[in-house]
C-alpha atoms as one frame of an Amber mdcrd trajectory, in Angstrom:
protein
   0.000   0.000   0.000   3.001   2.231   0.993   4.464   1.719  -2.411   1.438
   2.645  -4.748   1.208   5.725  -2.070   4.908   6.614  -3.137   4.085   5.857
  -6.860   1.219   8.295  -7.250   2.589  10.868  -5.377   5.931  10.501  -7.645
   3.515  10.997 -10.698   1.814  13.912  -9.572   5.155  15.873  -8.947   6.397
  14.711 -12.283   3.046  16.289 -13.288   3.525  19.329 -11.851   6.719  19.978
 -12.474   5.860  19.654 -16.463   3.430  22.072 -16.054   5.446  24.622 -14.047
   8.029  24.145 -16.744   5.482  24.936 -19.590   4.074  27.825 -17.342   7.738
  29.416 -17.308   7.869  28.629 -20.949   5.122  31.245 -21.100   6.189  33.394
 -19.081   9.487  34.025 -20.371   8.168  33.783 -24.094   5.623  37.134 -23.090
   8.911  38.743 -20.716  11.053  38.117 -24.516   7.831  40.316 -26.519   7.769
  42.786 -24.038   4.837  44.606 -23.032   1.997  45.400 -25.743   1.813  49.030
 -26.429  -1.651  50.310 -27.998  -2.486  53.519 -29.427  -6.249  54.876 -29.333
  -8.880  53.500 -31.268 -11.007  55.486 -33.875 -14.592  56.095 -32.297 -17.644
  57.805 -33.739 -16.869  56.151 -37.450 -19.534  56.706 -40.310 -19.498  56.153
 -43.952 -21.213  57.546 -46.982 -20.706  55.781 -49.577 -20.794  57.095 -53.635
 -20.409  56.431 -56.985 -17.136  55.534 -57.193 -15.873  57.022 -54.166 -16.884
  56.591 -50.267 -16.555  59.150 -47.614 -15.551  58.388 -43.730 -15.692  60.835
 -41.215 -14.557  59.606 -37.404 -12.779  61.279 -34.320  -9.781  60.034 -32.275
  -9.046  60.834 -29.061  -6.818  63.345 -26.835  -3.939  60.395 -27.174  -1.170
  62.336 -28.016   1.052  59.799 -29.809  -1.090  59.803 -32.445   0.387  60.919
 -35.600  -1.521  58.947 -38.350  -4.711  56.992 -39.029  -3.975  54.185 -41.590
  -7.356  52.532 -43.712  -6.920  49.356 -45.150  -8.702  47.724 -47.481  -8.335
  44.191 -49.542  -6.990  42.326 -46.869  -4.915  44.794 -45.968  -3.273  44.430
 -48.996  -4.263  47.984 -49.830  -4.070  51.251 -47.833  -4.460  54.772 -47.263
  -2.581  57.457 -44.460  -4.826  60.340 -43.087  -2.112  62.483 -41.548  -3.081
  64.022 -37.971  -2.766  66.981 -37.247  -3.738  68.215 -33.982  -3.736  72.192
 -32.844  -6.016  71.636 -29.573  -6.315  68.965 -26.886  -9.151  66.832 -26.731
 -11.268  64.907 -29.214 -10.214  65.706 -33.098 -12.922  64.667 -35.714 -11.391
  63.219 -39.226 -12.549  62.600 -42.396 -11.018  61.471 -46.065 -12.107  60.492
 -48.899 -11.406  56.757 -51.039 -11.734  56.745 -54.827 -12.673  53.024 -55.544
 -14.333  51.140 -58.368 -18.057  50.180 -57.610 -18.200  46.844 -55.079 -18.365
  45.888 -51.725 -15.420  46.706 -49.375 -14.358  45.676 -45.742 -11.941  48.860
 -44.402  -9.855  48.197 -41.370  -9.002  51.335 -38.913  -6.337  51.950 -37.216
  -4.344  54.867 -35.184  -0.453  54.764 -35.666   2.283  56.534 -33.679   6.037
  57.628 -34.823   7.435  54.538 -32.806   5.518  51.948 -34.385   2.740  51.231
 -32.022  -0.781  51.163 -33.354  -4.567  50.561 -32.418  -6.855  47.674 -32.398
  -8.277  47.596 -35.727 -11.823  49.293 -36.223 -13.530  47.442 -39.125 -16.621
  48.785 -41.312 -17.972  47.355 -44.121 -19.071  49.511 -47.374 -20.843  49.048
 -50.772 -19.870  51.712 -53.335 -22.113  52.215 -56.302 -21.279  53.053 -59.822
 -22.395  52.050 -63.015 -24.252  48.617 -62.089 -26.215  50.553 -60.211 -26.959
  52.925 -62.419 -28.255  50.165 -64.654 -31.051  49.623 -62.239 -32.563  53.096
 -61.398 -35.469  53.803 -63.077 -36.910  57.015 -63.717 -39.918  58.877 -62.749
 -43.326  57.523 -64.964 -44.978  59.836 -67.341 -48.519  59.220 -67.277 -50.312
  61.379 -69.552 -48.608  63.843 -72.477 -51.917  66.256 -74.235 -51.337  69.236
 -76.217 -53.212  72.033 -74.058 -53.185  74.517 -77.055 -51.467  74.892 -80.421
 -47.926  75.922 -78.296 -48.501  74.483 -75.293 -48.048  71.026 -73.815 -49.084
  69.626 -70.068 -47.524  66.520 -69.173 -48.416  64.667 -66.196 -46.736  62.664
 -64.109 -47.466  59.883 -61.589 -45.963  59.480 -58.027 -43.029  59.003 -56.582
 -42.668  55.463 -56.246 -39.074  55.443 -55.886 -37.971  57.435 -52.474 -34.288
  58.035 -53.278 -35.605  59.689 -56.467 -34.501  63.575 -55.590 -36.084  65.432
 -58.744 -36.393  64.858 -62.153 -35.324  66.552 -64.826 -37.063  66.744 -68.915
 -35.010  68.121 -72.021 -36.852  68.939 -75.039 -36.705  71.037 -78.236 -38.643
  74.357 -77.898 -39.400  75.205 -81.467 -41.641  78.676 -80.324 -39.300  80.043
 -82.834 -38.907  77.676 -86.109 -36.129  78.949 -87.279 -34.013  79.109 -84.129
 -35.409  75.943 -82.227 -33.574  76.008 -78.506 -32.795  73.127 -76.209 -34.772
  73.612 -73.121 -34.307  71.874 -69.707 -36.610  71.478 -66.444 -35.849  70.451
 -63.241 -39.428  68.580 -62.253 -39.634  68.553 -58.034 -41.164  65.465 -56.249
 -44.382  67.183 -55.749 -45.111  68.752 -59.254 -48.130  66.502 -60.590 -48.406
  68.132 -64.114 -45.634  70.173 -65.784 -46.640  72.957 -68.941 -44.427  73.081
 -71.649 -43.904  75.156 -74.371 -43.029  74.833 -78.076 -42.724  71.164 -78.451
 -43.806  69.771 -82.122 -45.143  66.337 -83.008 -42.580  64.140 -83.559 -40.180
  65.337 -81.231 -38.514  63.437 -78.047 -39.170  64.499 -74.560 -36.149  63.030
 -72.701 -36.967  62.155 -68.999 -34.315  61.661 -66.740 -34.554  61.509 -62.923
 -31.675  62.365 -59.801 -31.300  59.466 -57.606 -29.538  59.606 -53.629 -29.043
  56.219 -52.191 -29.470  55.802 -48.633 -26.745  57.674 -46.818 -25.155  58.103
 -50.046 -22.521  60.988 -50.858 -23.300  61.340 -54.634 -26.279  61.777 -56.549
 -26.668  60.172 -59.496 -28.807  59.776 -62.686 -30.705  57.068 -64.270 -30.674
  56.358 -68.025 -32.852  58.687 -70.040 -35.858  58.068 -70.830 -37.567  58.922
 -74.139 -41.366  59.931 -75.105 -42.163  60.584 -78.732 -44.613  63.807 -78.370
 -47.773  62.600 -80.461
């Protein structure tokens, strides 16, 4: 009984003294790297994306090592430096803008100082628009187009169906003088029902094109024109 008393308790030190040796393995492994030194994280960051292009605005804090915020982008295989430049204490807000081809991007954040140390990454995720888009915007419907007199024209238009439609916008040829017919354009607002024009002949082409602002977007853009053949 005495022996498989010694036994055990000759396994358990073996035991522990493995683990104590793995424990200072550790230790001195963490003493070799040295202590971890952060910079301040980004805070407040927002995005607005646009065609082609996005634009992030964010603040760091009073951290005075700060020198630089570095974006990356592509698995970090790509990158941008916003230089800081700080004239109070305190909070400074940032911004910059990316020009990027249209697609959907994960940026990484982070602060940088002149030693080397940086910030736990801040990570957003953005979908820039561009001509795909663009593809799929449709303009504002025309629902009626009736001659009012012999040189006027009402058109007249249905609702908005579409709520990042801004305004829209109809080109046409004003031929109120024959010989010197003029290119007229007329920014239509959300609310107008029923627009009056003047000097458009049978035959013609009414172009119709309306101003599109994607959620939270930075850019408006335009859908492809649309064309009515005035009767």
């Amino acid at each position: 009984m005495k022996a498989i008393i010694k036994i055990t308790v000759l396994i358990y030190s073996f035991i522990s003294l493995i683990a104590c040796d793995d424990m200072n393995s550790l230790h001195e492994e963490y003493l070799k790297k040295g202590e971890i030194i952060y910079t301040g994280v980004i805070d407040s960051l927002k995005t607005y994306p646009g065609n082609n292009r996005v634009r992030f605005t964010w603040e760091i804090n009073s951290d005075p090592r700060v020198t630089k915020v570095v974006l990356y982008w592509n698995e970090r295989n790509d990158s941008t430096i916003v230089q800081v430049n700080r004239t109070t204490a305190g909070k400074l807000p940032m911004e910059t803008i990316v020009n990027l081809p249209e697609g959907t991007y994960i940026f990484e954040f982070a602060t940088k100082d002149d030693d080397g140390h940086q910030s736990l990454y801040v990570e957003k995720s953005v979908e820039i628009y561009g001509d795909k888009l663009i593809q799929t915007l449709r303009n504002r419907n025309v629902e009626d187009i009736s001659d009012i007199s012999g040189n006027s024209t009402k058109v007249s238009w249905y609702p908005i169906e579409d709520q990042t439609i801004q305004y829209t916008t109809i080109k046409y040829l004003d031929f109120s003088d024959p010989d010197n017919p003029t290119e007229k354009k007329l920014r239509i607002e959300n609310t107008e029902m029923e627009t009056t024009l003047s000097g458009i002949r049978s035959g013609e082409i009414l172009e119709v094109v309306s101003s599109h602002l994607p959620a939270n977007g930075l850019d408006i853009i335009d859908a492809l024109p649309k064309g009515y053949e005035f009767p």
